[in-house]
N, C-alpha and C positions, 0 to 999 in steps of 0.2 A: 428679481433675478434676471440677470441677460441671457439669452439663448442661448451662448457657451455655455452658461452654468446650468443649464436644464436638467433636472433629473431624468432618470432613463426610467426606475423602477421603484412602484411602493410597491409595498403586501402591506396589506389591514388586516386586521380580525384575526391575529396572529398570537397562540400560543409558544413565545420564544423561548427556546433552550438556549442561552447567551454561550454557554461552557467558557464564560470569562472565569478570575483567578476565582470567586463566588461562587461558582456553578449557578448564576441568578437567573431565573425565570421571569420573562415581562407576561403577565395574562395581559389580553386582549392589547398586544401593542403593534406598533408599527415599525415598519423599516424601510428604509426611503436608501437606493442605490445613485448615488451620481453619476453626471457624466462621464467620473474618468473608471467606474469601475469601481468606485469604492464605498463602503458604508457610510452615507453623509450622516445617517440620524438614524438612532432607534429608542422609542422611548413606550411607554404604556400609552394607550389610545390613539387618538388623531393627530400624526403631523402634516404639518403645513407642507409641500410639497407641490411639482409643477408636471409630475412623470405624465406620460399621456398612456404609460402602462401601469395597471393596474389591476396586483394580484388579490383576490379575498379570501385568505385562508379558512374563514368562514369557521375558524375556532381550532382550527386543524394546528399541529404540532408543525414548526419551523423550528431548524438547528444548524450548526455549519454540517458540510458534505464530509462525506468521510473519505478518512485517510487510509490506501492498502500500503503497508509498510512495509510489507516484501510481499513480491509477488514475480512471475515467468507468464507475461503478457501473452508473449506469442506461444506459448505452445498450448493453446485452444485448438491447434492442429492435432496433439495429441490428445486428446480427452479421453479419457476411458480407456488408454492404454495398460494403465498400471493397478488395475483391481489386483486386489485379494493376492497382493506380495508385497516384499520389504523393499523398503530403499534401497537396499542395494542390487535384489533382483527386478526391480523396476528402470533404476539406472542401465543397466545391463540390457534391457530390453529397448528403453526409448536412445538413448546417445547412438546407435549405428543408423537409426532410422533419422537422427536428428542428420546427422553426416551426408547420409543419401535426398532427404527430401528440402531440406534449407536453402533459400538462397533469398535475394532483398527482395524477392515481389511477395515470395511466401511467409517474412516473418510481416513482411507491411500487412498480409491478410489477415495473419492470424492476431496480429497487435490489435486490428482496428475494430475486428469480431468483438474482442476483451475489451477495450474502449468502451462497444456498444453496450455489450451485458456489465460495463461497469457503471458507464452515466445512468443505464436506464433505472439500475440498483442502489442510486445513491452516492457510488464513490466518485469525487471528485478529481481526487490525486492516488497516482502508484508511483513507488518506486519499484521499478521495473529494473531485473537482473536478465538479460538473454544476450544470445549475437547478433549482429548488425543491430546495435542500436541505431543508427541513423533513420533506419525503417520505424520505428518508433517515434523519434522526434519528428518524422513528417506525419505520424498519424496525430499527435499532441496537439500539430499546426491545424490540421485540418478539423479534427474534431473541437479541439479547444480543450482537452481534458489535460488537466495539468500531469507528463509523464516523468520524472525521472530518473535519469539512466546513465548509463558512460560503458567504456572498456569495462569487460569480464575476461577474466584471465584464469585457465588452468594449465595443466603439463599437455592437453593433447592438441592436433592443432586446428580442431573446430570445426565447423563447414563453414567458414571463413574463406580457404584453412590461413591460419599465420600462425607461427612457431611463436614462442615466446618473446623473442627477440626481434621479431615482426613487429607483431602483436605491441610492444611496447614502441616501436618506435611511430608505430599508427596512434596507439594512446595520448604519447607525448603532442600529437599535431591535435587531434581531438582536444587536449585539454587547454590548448594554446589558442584556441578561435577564441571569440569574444562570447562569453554569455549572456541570457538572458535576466530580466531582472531576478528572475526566482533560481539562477542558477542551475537549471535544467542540468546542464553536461558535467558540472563539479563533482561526479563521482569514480571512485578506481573498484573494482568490483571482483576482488578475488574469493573463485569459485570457492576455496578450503583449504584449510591447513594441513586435508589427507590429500589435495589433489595439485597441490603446489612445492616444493625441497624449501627449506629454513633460507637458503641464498633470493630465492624470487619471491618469497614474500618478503626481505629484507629493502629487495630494488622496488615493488610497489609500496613500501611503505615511504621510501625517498622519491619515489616517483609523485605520491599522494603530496609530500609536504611541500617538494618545490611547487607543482602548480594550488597551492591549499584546496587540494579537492579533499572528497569526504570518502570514508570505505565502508562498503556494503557485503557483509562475508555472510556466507552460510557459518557454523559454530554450534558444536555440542548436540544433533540433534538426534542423532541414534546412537546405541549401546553398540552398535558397529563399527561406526565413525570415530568413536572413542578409543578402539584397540585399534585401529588400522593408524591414528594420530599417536597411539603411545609409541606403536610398533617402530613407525617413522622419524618421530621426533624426542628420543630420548627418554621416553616414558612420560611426557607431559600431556597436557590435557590441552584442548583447542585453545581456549582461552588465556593459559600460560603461554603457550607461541604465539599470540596476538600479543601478549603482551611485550615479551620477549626481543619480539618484530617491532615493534612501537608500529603496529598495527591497531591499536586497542582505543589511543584515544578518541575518544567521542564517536565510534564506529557504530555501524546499525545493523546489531549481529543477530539474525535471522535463526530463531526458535530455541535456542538457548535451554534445552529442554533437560542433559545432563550436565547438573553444576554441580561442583563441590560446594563446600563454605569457602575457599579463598577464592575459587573464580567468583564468586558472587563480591566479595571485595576488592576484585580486579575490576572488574566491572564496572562497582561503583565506583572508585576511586579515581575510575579512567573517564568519568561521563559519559560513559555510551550506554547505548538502548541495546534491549531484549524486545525483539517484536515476536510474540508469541503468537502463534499460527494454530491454532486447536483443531480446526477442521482436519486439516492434511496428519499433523501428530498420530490423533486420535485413528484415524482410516489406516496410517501405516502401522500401527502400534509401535509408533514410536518411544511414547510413554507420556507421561505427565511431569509439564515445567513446572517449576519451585515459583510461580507469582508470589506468592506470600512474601514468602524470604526476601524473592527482590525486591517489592515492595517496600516489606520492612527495612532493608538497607539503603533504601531512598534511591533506585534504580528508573530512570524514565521507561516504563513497560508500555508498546504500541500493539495492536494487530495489523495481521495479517493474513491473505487468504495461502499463500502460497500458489504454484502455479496451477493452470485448472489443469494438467495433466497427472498431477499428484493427489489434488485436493478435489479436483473435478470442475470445480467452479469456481466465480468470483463472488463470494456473497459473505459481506463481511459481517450482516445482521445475523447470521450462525452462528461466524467465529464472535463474535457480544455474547452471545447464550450460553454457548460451549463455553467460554473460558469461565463466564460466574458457575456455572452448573458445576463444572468436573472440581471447582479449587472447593467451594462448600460443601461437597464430595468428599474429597481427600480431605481438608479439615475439620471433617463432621461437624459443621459451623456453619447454619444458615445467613449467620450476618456477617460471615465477609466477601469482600471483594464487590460489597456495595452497587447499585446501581448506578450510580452517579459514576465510580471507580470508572465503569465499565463505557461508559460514553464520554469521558476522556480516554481511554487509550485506544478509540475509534477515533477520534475526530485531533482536542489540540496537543495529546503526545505524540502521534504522529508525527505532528507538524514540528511540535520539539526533536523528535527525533530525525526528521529532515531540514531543521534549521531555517524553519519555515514559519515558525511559530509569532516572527514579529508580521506577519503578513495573511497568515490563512490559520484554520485550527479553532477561530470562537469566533461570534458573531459580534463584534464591538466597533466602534465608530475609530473610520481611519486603516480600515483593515479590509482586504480584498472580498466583493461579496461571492465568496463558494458556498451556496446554503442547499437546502432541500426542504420542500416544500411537503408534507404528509394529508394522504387523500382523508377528507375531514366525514369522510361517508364510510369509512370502513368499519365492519362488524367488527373485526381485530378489534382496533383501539379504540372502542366505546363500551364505556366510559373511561378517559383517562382521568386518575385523581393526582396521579405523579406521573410530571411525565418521563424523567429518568428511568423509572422505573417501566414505563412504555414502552419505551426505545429498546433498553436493556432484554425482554422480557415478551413483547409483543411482534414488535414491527418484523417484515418482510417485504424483498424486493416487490412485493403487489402494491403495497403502502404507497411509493414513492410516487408523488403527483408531478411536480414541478421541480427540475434541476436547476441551478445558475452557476455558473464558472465565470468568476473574472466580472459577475454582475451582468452576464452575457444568461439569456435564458436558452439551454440545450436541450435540457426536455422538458416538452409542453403537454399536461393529460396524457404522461406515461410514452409519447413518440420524441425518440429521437431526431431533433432540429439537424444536425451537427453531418449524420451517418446517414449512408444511406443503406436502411436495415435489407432488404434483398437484396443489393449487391453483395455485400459483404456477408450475408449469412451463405449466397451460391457458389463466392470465392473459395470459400471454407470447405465449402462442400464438394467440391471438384479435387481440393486439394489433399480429401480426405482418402479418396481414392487413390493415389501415390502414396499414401503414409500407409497404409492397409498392405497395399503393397511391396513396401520394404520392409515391412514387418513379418509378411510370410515368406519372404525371400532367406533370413535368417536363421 
């Protein structure tokens, strides 16, 4: 090899979860990162390689990094604001506080907090729904955590503030700049079909097709949401006005939790994702989503944490547990929704569902290295006999040894390379104090 071609990284002694289309497992193999970031080689045992880094997972479980498929990055400002009430008196309490305390130094704080507790937790990639996204694409740059995001659009005018008519003409230059390879800015992101009139989700869905960005909607997710959207929209269900909208195709609609039988056909028929969010559901009592069903109608199903101000956290090795536990729950059925099921729709439907899937989502030659390295010393996962079923079942953000994004290593023994964890945990912390405070202003 020429010193161009040097590789940058092996791991040996590596039990790989591939979640190629096999879900194939390599015992004891290797995987060798090249110079430009990509998976040059991964095979069982010893490959040939020139890296002068060198991981030993020492038997430990590797897999690709996971995927949060809807999530509200920056409001780790609001954490713990919304115990023990509903969506809708949670909204009611966090959006005046969001109005008085936002602006771009404090969603950059609260983004790159989320970042932290997201690389150190294993997740790779968020699609991230808030305002001022640009404060997130500079935390993406700096940390390296793959984020994305675009314009969010509802009827009020934000702490921004831009009207809608703003708001869209700012969207239109946003979607006009030149993207990255993975498309970072390619999304339009309207908040709801209860917080949007049938005319403006009509103009972002022309807005969506002339730049081909992608739509990132909340949909379906409370029995409240539901009357307040029939109330609005002629008696239809969220999903029917997505469709309606030609908002629907191939969109990534965020917890999908009350479906009928024809939304679930609208759905599939339309190829978009349900990224079901169990952690936050469950805390709201929101209720319990139809997997099954979607499943069975051939629906791309991802997770997701939702924001940590709803859900409290970013920990997506919950939302794994939660979602098998509560579906073979409700269908008195301890063998569905499999383990395997369940570490694809962390890791490459995600990536299907961000259209990302030719590029990150499994660990295979030719494809970006985002993996996660698992501490081979943990009492948790010994003995693994399957490790699907490990992942699904076991792991916790304590697990998480070694991160790589882009084939770049971010966490090294559990510390963040990328962040720097006291600043950003003191930023947070300072700005906790102004949130507190417009909260009991109220």
């Amino acid at each position: 090899m020429t010193v161009a071609s040097k590789d940058k990284i092996a791991i040996v002694n590596a039990q790989i979860v591939t979640v190629d289309k096999n879900s194939s497992i390599i015992e004891n193999g290797s995987l060798v990162v090249g110079a430009d970031g990509t998976i040059r080689a991964i095979a069982p045992g010893q490959i040939t390689h020139n890296a002068t880094e060198v991981i030993d997972a020492r038997g430990a479980i590797v897999m690709p990094g996971l995927i949060n498929s809807h999530t509200h990055l920056g409001m780790t400002l609001f954490r713990g604001l919304g115990d023990d009430m509903s969506l809708e008196d949670f909204l009611a309490r966090l959006q005046p506080a969001e109005v008085k305390v936002l602006n771009y130094a404090a969603v950059h704080a609260g983004t790159e907090l989320a970042a932290l507790e997201s690389l150190l937790g294993g997740i790779t990639t968020s699609l991230d729904m808030y305002f001022l996204p640009d404060a997130a694409l500079e935390v993406a740059n700096s940390s390296l955590m793959r984020i994305q995001t675009g314009p969010n659009f509802l009827e009020s005018d934000g702490p921004e503030p831009l009207k809608f008519a703003d708001r869209l003409s700012w969207a239109k230059k946003w979607l006009a700049a030149p993207r990255d390879s993975a498309g970072s800015t390619g999304w339009v992101a309207p908040h709801s079909t209860y917080l949007l009139d049938e005319q403006q989700l009509r103009t972002l869905a022309e807005l969506a097709s002339e730049f081909e960005a992608r739509i990132h909607v909340h949909a379906a997710e409370t029995v409240g949401e539901m009357q307040l959207v029939a109330n609005r929209h002629g008696g239809r269900t969220p999903i029917q006005v997505l469709a309606d909208t030609k908002l629907l195709r191939r969109s990534v609609l965020a917890h999908g939790v009350h479906l009928s039988d024809n939304d679930i056909a609208l759905i599939a028929s339309n190829s978009a994702t349900v990224v079901h969010c169990p952690a936050s559901n469950f805390k709201l009592a929101s209720g319990v989503a139809r997997i099954l069903d979607l499943q069975r109608a051939g629906v791309n199903i991802a997770l997701g944490t939702d924001g940590p101000a709803s859900g409290n956290d970013l920990d997506l090795w919950i939302a794994i547990r939660l979602a098998g536990y509560m579906q073979k729950t409700v269908a008195k059925d301890p063998s569905v929704l499999p383990a395997v099921d369940l570490v694809r729709m962390a890791t490459i439907n995600g990536a299907k569902a961000l259209q990302l899937d030719h590029i990150i989502g499994s660990l295979e030659v030719g494809k970006r290295a985002d993996l996660i390295v698992l501490d081979a010393d943990s009492p948790s996962l010994t003995p693994s006999f399957e490790p699907h079923t490990t992942i699904a079942t076991c792991v916790t953000r304590a697990d998480v040894r070694h991160v790589l994004v882009d084939g770049q290593i971010v966490v090294r023994d559990r510390e963040c390379l990328t962040i720097d964890r006291k600043s950003a945990i003191s930023k947070v912390r300072a700005l906790g104090k102004q949130v507190l405070a417009s909260v009991n202003k109220n």
